[in-house]
C-alpha positions in Angstrom: -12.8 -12.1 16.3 -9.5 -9.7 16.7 -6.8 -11.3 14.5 -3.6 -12.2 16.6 -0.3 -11.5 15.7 2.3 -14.5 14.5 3.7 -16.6 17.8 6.8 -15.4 18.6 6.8 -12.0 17.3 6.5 -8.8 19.6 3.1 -6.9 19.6 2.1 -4.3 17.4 2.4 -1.0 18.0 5.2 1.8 18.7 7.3 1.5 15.2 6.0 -1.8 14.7 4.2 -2.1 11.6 4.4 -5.3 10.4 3.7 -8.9 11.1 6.4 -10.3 8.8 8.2 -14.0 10.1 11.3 -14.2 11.0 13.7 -13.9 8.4 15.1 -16.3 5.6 10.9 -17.2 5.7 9.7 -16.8 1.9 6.0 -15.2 1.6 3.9 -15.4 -1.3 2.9 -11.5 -2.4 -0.7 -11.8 -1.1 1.4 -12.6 2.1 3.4 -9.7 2.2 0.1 -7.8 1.3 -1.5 -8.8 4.4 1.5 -8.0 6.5 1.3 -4.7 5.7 -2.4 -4.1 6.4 -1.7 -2.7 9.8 -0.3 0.3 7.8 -3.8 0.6 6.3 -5.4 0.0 9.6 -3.4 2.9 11.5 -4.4 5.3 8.5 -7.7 4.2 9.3 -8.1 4.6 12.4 -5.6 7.7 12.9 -7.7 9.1 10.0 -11.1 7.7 11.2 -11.9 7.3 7.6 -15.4 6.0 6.3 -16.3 3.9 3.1 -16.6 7.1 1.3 -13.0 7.8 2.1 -11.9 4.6 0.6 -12.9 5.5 -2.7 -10.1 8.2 -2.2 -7.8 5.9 -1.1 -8.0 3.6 -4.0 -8.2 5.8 -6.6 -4.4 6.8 -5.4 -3.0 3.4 -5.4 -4.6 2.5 -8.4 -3.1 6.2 -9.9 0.0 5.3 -8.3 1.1 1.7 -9.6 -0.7 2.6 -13.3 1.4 3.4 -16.1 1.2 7.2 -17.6 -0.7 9.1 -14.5 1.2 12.3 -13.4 1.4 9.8 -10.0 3.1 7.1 -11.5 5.9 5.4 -9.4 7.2 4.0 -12.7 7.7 6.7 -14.9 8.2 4.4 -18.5 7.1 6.2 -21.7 5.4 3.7 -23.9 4.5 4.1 -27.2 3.6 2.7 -30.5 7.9 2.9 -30.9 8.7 1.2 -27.5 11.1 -1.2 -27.7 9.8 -4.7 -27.1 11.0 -5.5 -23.9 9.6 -1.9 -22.6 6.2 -3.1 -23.8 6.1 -6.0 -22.2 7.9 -4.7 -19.0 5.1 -2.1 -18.8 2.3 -4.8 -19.5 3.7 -6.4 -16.8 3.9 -3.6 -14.7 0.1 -2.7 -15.4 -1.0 -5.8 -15.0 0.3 -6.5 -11.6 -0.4 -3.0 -10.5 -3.8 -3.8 -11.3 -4.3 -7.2 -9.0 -2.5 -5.1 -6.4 -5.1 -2.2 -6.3 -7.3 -4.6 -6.4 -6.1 -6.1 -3.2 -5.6 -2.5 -1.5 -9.8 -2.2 -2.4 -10.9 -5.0 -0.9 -8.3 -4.7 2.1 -9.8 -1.6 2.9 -13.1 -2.7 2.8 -12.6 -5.2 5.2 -10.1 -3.4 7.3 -13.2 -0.9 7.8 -15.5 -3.6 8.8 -13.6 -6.2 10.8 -10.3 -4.2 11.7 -6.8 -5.3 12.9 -6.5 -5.1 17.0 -3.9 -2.9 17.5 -2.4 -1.2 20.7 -3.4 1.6 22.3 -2.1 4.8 20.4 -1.2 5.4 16.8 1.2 3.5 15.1 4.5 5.8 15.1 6.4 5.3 11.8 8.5 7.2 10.1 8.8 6.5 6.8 12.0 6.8 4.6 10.6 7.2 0.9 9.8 10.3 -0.7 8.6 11.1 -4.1 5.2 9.6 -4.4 2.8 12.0 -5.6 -0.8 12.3 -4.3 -4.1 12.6 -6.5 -5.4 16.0 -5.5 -8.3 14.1 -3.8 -5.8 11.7 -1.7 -3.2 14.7 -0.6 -6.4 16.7 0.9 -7.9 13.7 2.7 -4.3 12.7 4.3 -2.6 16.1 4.8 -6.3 18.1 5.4 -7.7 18.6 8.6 -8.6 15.7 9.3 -5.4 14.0 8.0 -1.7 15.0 9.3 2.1 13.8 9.5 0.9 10.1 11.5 -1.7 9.4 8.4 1.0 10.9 5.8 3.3 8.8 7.1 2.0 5.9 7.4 0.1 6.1 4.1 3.5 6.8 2.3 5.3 3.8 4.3 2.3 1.7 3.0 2.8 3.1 -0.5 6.0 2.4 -1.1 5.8 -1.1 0.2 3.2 -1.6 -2.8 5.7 0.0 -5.5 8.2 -2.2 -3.5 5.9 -5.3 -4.1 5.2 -4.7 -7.6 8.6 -3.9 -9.1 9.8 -6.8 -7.0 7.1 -9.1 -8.9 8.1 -7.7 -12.4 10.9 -10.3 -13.7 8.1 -13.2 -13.0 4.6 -14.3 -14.6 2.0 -15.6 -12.6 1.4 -19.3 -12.9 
């Protein structure tokens, strides 16, 4: 069954990305999650990627929101000389990061099986971060030959809205 978009809201598609409510509406994270998975559906389907691809896929965002990978988005040195509140900032940040990839792996697994309906035509977004580096594995698959600039962007877009999540997450403990 094709999932519908929120009542009220224009359609997917063009720039269009997410399903978000109006505004002043507070979302729980696995809400704001799931209104970004049209990001992951477009890379799917502009990337026609396969379980196998997946793999790729989360090994980046997992690379990504973890703590001491040459793709970190959170560059913080820990060590055994950390000062408390960097040791608990970066369990924080781990930890979260962690539930998050989690998330993105089972989000693409379903996106591949039961996928979001959306318009004719690739999502056209342009994304306005820059910075995130790729696993070697994740920068062939989305800028290879079968990848380009609609799957880089949209990845990237989709990226940073999972940094965005996590660092917004940080100050608070889940209870």
């Amino acid at each position: 069954m094709p999932r519908t978009s929120i009542p009220g809201t224009p359609a997917l598609g063009g720039s269009r990305w997410n399903t978000f409510p109006t505004a002043g509406t507070t979302l729980t994270a696995r809400e704001f999650f799931t209104a970004t998975e049209p990001l992951l559906q477009g890379i799917i389907d502009d990337n026609a990627l396969t379980s196998a691809d997946s793999e790729v896929l989360e090994g980046q965002i997992r690379a990504a929101l973890a703590l001491g990978t040459r793709e970190t988005s959170l560059p913080l040195s820990l060590g055994p000389d950390s000062a408390p509140a960097a040791r608990e900032l970066g369990a924080q940040a781990e930890t979260i990061g962690q539930e998050l990839a989690s998330w993105s792996t089972e989000a693409l697994e379903r996106l591949l099986n039961d996928p979001v309906q959306l318009p004719a035509g690739p999502l056209v977004v342009r994304s306005h971060c820059y910075g995130h580096l790729l696993t070697p594995p994740a920068a062939d698959l989305l800028r290879g030959r079968r990848g380009g600039p609609v799957t880089m962007q949209l990845y990237n877009e989709w990226l940073h809205q999972m940094v965005l999540l996590r660092d917004a997450l940080l100050p608070f403990t889940n209870s």
